[in-house]
C-alpha positions as CSV (number, residue, x, y, z in Angstrom):
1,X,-92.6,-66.8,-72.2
2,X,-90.5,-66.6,-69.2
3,X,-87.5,-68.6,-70.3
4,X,-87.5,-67.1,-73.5
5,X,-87.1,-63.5,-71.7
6,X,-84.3,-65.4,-69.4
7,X,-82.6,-66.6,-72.2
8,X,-82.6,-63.5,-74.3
9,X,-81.6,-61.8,-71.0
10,X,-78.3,-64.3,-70.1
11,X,-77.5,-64.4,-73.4
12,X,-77.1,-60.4,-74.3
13,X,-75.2,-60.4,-70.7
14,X,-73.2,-63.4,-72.2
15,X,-72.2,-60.9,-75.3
16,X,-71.5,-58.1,-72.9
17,X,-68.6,-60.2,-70.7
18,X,-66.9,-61.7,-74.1
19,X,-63.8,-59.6,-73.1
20,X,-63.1,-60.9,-69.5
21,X,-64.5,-64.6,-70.2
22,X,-61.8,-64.6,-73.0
23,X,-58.8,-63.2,-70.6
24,X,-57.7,-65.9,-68.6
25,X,-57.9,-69.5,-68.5
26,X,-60.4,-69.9,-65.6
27,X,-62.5,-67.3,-67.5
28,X,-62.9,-69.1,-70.3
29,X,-63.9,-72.1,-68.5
30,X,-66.4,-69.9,-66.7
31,X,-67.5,-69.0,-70.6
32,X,-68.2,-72.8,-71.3
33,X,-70.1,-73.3,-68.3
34,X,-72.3,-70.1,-68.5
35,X,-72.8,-71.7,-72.1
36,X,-74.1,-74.8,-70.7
37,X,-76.4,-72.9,-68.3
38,X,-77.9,-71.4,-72.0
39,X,-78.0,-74.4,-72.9
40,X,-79.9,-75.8,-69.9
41,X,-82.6,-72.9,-70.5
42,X,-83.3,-73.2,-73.9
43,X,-83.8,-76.7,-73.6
44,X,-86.0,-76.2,-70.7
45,X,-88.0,-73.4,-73.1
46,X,-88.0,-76.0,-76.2
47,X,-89.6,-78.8,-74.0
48,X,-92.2,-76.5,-72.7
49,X,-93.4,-75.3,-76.1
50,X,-93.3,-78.6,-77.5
51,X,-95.8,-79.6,-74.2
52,X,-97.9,-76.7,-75.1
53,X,-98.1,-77.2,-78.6
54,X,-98.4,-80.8,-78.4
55,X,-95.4,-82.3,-80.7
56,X,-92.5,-84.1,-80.0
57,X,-89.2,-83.9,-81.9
58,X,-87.1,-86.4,-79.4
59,X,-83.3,-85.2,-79.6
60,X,-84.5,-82.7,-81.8
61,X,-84.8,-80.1,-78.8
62,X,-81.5,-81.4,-77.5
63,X,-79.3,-80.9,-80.5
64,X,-81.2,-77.5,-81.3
65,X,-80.7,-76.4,-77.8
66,X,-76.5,-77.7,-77.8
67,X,-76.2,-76.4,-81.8
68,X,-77.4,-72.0,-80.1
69,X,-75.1,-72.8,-77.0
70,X,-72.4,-74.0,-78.6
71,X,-72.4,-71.2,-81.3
72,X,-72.9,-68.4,-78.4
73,X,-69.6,-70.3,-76.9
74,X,-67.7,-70.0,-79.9
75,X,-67.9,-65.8,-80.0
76,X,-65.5,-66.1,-76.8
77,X,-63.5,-68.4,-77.5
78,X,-62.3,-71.9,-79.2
79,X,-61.7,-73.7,-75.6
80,X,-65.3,-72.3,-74.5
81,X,-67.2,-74.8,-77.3
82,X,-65.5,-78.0,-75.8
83,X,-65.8,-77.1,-71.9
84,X,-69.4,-75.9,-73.3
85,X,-70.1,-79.3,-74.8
86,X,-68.7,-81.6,-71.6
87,X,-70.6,-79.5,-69.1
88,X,-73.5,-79.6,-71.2
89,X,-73.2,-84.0,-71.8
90,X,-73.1,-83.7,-68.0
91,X,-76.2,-81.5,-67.1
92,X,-78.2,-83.6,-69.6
93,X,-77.1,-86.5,-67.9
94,X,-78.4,-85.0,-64.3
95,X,-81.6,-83.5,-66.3
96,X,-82.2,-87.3,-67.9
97,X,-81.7,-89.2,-64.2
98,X,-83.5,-86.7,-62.0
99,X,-86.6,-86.8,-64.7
100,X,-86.8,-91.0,-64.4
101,X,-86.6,-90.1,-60.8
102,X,-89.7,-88.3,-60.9
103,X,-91.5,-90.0,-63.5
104,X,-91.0,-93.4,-61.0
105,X,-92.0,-91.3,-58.1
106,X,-95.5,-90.3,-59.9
107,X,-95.8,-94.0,-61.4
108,X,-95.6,-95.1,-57.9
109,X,-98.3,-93.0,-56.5
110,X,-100.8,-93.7,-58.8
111,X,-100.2,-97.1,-58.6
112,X,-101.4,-97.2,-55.2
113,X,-104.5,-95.5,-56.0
């Protein structure tokens, strides 16, 4: 419930700023990465839901998630969906390495037990 609030929340302040995201270059590098962050949370929210709810789609929740960020990065501008996409590839990368990170860590402790 609470990352669906967040999202709704970044994502109308995301539609508010489409005129200084698009003005200069760094902006609209800023654009893609805010666009990532979206990304981030709905992916987050899709994961949760699927927990709750008790199915599992696999990349399903990924390419939903990247397919709404990557449209909300296209209303600023054309550069925004590909600095979108790489900073996305890249917090999906983190996302995927710190989760084997914890998974090991619980594995380990109830190994021991």
């Amino acid at each position: 419930m609470l990352y669906s609030f967040f999202c709704s929340l970044s994502f109308c302040h995301f539609k508010r700023c489409i005129g200084k995201l698009a003005s200069t270059e760094l902006f609209t590098i800023l654009g893609g990465f805010i666009s990532s962050l979206l990304f981030l949370v709905l992916l987050t929210f899709i994961g949760n839901y699927q927990e709750t709810s008790g199915v599992r789609t696999g990349w399903g929740a990924v390419i939903i998630a990247e397919a709404v960020a990557l449209i909300a990065a296209s209303t600023v501008h054309r550069v925004c969906i590909t600095t979108c996409f790489l900073f996305s590839a890249g917090l999906l990368y983190e996302v995927n390495k710190l989760s084997g990170i914890m998974l090991s860590k619980s594995e380990s402790k109830t190994k021991r037990h």
